[in-house]
MIVO-714399 format. One record per atom (N, C-alpha, C): residue in three letters; atom name; x, y, z. Coordinates in Angstrom, 1 decimal. Atoms other than C-alpha are relative to their C-alpha. Layout:
<atoms>
+------+------+--------+--------+--------+
! rest ! atom !     xx !     yy !     zz !
+------+------+--------+--------+--------+
!  ALA !   CA !      X !      Y !      Z !
...
+------+------+--------+--------+--------+
</atoms>
This chain:
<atoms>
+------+------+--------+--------+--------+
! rest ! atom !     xx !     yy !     zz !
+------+------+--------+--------+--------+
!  UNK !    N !   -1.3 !   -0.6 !   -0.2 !
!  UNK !   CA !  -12.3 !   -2.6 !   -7.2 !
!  UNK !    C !    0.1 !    1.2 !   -1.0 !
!  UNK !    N !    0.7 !   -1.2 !    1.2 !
!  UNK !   CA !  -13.5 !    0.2 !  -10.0 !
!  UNK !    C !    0.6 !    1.5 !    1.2 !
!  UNK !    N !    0.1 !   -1.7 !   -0.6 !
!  UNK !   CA !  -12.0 !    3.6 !   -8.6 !
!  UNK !    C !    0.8 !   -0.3 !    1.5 !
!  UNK !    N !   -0.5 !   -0.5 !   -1.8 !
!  UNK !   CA !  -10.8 !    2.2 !   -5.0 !
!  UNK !    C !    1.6 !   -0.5 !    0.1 !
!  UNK !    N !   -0.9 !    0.4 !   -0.7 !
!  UNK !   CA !   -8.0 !    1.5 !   -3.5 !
!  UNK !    C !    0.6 !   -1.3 !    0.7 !
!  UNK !    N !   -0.3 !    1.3 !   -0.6 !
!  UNK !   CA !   -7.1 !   -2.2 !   -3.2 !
!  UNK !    C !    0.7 !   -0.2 !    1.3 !
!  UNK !    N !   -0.7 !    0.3 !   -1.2 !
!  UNK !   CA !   -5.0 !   -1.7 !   -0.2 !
!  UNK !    C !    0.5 !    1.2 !    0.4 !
!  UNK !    N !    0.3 !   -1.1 !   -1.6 !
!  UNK !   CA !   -5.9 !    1.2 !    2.4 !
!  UNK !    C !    1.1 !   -0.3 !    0.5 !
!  UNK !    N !   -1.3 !   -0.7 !   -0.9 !
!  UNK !   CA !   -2.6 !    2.6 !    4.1 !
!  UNK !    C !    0.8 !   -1.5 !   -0.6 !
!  UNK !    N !   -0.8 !    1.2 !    0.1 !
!  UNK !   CA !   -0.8 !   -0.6 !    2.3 !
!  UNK !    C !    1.3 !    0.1 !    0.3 !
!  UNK !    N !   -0.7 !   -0.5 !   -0.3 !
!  UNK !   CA !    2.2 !    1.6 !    2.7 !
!  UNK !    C !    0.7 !   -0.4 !    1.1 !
!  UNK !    N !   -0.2 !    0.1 !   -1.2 !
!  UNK !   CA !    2.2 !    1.3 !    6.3 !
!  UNK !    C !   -0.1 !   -1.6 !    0.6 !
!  UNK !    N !    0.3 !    1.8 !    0.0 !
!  UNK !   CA !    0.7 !   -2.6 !    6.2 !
!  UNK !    C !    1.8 !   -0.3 !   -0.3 !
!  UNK !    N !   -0.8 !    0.0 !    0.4 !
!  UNK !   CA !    4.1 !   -2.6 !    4.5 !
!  UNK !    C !    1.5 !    0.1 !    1.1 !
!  UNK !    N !   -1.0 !   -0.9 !   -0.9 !
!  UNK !   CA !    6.6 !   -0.7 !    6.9 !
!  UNK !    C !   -0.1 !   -0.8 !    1.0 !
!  UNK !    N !    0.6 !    0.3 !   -1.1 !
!  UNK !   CA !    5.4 !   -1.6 !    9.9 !
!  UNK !    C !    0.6 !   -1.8 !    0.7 !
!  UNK !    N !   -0.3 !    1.2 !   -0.1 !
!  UNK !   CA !    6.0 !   -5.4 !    9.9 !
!  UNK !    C !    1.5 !   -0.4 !    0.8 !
!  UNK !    N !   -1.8 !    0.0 !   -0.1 !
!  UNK !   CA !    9.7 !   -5.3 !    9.8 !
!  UNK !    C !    0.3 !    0.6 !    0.8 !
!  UNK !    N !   -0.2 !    0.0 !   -1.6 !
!  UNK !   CA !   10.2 !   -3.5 !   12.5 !
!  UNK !    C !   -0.6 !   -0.1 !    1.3 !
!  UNK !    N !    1.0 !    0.8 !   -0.8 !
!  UNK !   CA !    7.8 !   -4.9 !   14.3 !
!  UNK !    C !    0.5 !   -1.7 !    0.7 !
!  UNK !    N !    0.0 !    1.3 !   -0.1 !
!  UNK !   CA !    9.1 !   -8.2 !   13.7 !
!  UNK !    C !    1.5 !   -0.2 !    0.8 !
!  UNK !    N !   -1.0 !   -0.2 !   -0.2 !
!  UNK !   CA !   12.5 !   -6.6 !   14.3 !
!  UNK !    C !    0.0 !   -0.2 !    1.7 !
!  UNK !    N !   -0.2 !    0.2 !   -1.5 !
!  UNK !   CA !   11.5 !   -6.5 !   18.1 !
!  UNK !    C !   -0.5 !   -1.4 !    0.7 !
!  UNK !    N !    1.0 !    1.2 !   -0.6 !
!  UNK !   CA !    9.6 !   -9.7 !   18.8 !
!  UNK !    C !    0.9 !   -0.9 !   -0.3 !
!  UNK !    N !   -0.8 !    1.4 !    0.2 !
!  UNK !   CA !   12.2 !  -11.9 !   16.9 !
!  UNK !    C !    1.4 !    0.1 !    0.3 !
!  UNK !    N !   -1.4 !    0.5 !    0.0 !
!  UNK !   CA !   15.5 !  -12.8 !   18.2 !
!  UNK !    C !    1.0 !   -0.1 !   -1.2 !
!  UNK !    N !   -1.4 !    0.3 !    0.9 !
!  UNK !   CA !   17.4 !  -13.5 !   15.0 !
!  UNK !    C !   -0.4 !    1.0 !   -0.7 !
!  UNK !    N !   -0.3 !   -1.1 !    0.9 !
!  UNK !   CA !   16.5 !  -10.6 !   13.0 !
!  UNK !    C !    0.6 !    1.4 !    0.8 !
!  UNK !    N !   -1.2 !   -0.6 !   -0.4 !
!  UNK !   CA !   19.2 !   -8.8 !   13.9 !
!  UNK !    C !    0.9 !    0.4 !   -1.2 !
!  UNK !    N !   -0.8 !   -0.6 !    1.2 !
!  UNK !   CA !   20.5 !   -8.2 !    9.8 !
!  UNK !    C !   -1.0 !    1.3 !   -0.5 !
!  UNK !    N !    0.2 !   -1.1 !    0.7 !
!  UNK !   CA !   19.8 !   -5.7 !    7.9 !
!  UNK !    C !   -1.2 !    0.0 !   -0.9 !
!  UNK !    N !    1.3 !    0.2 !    0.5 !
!  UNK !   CA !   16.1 !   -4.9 !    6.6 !
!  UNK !    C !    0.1 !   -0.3 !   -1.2 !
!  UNK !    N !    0.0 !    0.7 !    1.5 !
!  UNK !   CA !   16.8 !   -5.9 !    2.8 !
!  UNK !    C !    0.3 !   -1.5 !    0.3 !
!  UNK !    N !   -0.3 !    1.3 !    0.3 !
!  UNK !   CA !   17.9 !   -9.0 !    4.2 !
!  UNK !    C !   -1.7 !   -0.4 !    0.6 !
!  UNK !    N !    1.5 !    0.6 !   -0.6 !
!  UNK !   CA !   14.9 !   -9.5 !    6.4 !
!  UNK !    C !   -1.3 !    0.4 !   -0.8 !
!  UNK !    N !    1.1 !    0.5 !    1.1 !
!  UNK !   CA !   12.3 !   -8.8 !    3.6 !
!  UNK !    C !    0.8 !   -1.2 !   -0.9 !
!  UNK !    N !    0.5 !    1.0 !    1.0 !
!  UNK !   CA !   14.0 !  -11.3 !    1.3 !
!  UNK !    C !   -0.2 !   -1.4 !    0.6 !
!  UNK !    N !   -0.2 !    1.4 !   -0.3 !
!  UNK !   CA !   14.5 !  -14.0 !    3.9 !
!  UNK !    C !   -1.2 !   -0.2 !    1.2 !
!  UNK !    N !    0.6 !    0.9 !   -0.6 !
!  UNK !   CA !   11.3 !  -14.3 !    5.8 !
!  UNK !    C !   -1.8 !    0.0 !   -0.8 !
!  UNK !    N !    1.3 !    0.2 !    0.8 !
!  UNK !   CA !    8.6 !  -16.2 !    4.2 !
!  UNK !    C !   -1.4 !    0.4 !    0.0 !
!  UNK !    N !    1.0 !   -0.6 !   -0.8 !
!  UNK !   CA !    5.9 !  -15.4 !    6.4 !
!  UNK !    C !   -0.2 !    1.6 !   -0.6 !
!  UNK !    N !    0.7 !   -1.5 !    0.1 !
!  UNK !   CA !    5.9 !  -11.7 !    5.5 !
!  UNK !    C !   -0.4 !   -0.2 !   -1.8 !
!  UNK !    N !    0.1 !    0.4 !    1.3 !
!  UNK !   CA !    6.0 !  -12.7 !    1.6 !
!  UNK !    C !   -1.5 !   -0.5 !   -0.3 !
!  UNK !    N !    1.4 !    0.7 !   -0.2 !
!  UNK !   CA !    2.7 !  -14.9 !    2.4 !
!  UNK !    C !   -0.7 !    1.3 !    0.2 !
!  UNK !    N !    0.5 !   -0.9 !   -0.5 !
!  UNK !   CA !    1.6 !  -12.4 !    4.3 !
!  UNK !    C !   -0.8 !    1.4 !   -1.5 !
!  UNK !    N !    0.1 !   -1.2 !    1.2 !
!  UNK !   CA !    1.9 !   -9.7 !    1.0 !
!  UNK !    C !   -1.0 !   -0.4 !   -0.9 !
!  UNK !    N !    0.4 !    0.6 !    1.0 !
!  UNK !   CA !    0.4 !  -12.0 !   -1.5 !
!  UNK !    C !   -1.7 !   -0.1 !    0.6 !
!  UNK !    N !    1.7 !   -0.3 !   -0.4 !
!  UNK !   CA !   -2.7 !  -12.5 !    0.9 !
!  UNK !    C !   -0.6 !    1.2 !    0.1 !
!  UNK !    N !    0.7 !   -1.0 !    0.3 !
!  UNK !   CA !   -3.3 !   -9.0 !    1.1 !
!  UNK !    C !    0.0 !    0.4 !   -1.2 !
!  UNK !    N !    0.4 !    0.5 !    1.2 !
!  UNK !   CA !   -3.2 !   -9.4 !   -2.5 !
!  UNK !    C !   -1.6 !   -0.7 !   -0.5 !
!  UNK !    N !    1.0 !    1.2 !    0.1 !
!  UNK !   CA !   -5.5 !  -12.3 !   -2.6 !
!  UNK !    C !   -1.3 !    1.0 !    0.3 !
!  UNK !    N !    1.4 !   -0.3 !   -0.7 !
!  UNK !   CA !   -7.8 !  -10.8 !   -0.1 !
!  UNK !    C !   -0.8 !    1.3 !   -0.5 !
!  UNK !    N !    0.8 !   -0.7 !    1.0 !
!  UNK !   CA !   -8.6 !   -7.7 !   -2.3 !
!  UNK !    C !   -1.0 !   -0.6 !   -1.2 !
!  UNK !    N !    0.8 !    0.3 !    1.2 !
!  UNK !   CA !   -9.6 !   -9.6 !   -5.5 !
!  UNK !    C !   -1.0 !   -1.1 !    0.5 !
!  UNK !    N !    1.1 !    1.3 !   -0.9 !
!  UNK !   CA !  -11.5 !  -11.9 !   -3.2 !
!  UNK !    C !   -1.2 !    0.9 !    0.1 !
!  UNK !    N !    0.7 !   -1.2 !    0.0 !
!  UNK !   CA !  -13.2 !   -8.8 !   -2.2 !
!  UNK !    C !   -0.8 !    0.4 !   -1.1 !
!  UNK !    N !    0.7 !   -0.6 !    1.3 !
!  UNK !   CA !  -13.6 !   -7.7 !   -5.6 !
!  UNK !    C !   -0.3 !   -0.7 !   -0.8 !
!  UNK !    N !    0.6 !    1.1 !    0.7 !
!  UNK !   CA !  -15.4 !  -10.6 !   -6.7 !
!  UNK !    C !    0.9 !   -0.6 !   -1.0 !
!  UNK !    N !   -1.4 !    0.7 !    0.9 !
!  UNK !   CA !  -12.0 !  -11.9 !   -8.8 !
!  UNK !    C !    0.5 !   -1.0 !    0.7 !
!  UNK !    N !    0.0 !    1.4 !   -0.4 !
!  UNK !   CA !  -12.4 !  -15.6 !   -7.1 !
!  UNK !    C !    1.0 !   -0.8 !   -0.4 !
!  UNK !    N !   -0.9 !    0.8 !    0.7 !
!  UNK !   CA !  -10.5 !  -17.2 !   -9.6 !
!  UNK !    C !    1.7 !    0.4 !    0.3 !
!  UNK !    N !   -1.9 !   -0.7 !   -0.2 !
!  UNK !   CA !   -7.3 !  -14.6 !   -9.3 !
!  UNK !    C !    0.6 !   -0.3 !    1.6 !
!  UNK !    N !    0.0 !   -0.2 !   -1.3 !
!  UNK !   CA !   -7.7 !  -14.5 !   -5.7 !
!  UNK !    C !    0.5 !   -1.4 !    0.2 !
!  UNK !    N !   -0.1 !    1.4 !   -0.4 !
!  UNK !   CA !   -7.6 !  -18.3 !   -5.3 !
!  UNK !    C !    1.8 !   -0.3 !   -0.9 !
!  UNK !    N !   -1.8 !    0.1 !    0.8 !
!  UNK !   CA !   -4.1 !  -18.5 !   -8.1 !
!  UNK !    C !    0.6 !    0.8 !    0.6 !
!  UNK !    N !   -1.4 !   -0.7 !   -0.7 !
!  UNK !   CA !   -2.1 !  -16.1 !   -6.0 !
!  UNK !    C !   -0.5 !   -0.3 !    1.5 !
!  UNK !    N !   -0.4 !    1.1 !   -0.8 !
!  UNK !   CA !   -3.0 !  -18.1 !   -3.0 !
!  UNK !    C !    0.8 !   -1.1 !   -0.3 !
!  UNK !    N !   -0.6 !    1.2 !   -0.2 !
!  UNK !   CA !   -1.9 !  -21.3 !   -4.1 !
!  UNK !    C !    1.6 !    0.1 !   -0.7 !
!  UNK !    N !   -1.3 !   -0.6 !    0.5 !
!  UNK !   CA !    1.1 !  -19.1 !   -5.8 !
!  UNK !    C !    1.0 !    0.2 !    1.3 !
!  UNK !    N !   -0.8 !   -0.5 !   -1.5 !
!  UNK !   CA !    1.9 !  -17.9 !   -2.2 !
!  UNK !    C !    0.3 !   -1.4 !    0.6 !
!  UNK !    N !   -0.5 !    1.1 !   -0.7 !
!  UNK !   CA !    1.8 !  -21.3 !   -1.2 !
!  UNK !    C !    0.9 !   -1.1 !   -0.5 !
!  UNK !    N !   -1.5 !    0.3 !    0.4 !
!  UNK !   CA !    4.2 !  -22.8 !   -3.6 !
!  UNK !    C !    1.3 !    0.5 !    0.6 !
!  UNK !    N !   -0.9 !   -0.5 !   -0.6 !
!  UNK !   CA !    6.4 !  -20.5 !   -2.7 !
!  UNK !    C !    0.7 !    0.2 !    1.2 !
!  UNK !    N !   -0.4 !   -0.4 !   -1.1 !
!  UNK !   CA !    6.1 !  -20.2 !    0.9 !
!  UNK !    C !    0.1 !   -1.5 !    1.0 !
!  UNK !    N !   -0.3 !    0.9 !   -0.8 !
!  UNK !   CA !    5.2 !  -23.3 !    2.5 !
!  UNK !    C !   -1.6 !    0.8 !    0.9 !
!  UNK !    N !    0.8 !   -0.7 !   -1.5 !
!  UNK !   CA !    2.3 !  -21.2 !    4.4 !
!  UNK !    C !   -1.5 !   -0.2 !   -1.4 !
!  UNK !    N !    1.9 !    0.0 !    1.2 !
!  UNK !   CA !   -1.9 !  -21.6 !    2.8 !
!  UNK !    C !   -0.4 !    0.8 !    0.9 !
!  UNK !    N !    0.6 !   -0.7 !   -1.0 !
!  UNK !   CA !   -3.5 !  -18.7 !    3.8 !
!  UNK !    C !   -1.5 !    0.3 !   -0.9 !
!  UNK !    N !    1.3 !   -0.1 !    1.1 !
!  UNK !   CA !   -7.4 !  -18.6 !    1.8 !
!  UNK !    C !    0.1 !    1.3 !    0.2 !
!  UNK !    N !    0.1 !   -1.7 !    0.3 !
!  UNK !   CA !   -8.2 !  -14.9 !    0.2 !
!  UNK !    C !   -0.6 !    0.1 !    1.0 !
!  UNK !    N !    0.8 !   -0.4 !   -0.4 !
!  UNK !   CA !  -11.1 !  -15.0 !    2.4 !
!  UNK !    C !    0.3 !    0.7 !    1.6 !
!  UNK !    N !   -0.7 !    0.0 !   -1.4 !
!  UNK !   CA !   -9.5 !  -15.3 !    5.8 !
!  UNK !    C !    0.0 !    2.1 !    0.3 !
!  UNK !    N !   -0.5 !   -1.5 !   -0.7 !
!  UNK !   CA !   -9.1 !  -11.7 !    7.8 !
!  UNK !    C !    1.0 !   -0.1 !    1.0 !
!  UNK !    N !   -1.8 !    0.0 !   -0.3 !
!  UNK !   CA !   -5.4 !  -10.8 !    8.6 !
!  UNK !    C !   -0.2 !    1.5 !    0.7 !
!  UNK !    N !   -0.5 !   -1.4 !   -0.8 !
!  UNK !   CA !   -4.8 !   -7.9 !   11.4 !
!  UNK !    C !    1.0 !    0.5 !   -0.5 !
!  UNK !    N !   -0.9 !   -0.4 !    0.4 !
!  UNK !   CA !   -2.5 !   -5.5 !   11.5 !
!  UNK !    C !    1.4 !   -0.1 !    0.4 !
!  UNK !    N !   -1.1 !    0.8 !   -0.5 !
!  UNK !   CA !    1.1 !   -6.6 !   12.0 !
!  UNK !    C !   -0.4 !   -0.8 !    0.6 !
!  UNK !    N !    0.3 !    1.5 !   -0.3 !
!  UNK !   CA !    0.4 !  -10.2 !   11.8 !
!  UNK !    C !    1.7 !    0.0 !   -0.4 !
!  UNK !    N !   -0.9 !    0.6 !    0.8 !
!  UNK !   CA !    3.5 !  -12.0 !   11.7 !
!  UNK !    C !    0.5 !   -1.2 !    0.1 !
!  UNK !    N !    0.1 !    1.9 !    0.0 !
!  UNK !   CA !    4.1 !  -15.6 !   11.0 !
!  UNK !    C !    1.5 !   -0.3 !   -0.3 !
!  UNK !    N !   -1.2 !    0.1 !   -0.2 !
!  UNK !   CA !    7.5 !  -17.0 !   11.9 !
!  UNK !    C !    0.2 !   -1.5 !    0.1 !
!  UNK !    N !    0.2 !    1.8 !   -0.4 !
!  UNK !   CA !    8.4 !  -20.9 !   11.4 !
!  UNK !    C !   -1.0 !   -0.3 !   -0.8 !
!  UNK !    N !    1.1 !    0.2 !    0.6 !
!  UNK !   CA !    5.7 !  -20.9 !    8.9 !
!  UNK !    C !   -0.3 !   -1.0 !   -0.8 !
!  UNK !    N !    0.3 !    1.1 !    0.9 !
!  UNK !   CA !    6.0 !  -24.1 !    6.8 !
!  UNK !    C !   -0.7 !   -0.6 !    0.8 !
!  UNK !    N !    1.2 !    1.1 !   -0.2 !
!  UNK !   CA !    2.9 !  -26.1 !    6.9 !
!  UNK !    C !   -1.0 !    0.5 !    0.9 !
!  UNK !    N !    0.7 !   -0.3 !   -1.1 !
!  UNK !   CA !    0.9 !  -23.4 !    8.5 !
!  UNK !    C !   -1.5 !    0.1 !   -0.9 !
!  UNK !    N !    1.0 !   -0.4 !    1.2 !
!  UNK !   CA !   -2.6 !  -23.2 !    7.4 !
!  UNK !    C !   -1.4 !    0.7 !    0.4 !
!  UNK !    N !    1.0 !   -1.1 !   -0.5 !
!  UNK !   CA !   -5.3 !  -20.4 !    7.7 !
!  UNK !    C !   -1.3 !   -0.3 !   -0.7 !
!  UNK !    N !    0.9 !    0.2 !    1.0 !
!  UNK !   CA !   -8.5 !  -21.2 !    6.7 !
!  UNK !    C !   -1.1 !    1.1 !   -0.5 !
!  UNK !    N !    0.6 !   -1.1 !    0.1 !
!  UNK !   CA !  -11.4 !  -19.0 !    5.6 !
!  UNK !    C !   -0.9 !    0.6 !    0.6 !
!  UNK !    N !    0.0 !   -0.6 !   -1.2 !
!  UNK !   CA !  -12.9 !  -18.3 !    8.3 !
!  UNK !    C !    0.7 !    0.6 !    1.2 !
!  UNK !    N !   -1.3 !    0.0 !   -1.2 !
!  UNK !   CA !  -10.2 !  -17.6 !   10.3 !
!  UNK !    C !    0.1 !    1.7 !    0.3 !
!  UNK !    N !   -0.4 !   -1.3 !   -0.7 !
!  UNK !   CA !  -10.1 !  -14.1 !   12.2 !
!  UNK !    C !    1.5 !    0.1 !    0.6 !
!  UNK !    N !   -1.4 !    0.0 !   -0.9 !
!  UNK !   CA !   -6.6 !  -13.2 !   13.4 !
!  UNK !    C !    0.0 !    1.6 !   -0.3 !
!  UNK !    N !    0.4 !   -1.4 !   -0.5 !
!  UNK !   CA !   -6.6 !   -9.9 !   15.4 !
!  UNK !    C !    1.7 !    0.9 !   -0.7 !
!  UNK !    N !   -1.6 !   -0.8 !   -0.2 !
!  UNK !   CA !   -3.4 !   -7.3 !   15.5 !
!  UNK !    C !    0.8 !   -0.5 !    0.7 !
!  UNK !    N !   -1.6 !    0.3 !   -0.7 !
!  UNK !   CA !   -0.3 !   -7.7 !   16.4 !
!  UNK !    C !    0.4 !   -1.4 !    0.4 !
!  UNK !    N !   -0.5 !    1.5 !   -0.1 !
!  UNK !   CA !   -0.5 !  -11.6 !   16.4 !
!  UNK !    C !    1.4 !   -0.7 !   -0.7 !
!  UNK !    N !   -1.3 !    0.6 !    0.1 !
!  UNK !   CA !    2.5 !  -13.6 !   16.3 !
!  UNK !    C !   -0.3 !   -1.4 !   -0.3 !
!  UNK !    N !    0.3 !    1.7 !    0.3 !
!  UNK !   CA !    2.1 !  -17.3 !   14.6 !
!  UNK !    C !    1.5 !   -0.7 !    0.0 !
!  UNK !    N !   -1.1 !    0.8 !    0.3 !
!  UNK !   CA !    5.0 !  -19.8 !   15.1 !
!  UNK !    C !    0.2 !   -0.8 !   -0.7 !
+------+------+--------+--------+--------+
</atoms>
């Protein structure tokens, strides 16, 4: 991770979600400050593109403690290793669990 860029267009990884999620989901319908603090799934979601950098960048150890950080917090296990598309978004997410193999394309929706 020397020199690069842990997270390519994360900006947009970022943006994108919320109103993304804003059309697929029914109840988000408040106001975007509410809907990043109140859904867990995008939170998970952050922390594993987190994870999945230092997983990357051979930082095993870190990578694995801010998974099992995200999953205190969220109710959702998603391993660093795993590959997350773009606008994933995971709705209903307690007790969901991704393992490290796990491909999940664009624009998927997890209940």
């Amino acid at each position: 991770m020397r020199g690069a860029r842990p997270f390519p267009h994360s900006r947009h990884r970022h943006v994108r979600p919320t109103s993304r999620r804003h059309r697929r989901h029914p109840r988000a319908r408040s106001r975007r400050s509410q809907r990043l603090r109140c859904y867990p799934g995008l939170h998970a979601i952050q922390l594993h593109r987190f994870a999945h950098a230092c997983w990357r960048g051979q930082w095993r150890w870190l990578a694995c403690f801010v998974s099992q950080l995200a999953r205190f917090l969220t109710g959702i296990e998603i391993h660093p290793g795993a590959t997350l598309g773009r606008r994933v978004f995971i709705d209903h997410g307690m007790g969901v669990v991704i393992g490290e193999t796990a491909e999940i394309g664009d624009d998927c929706t997890i209940y």
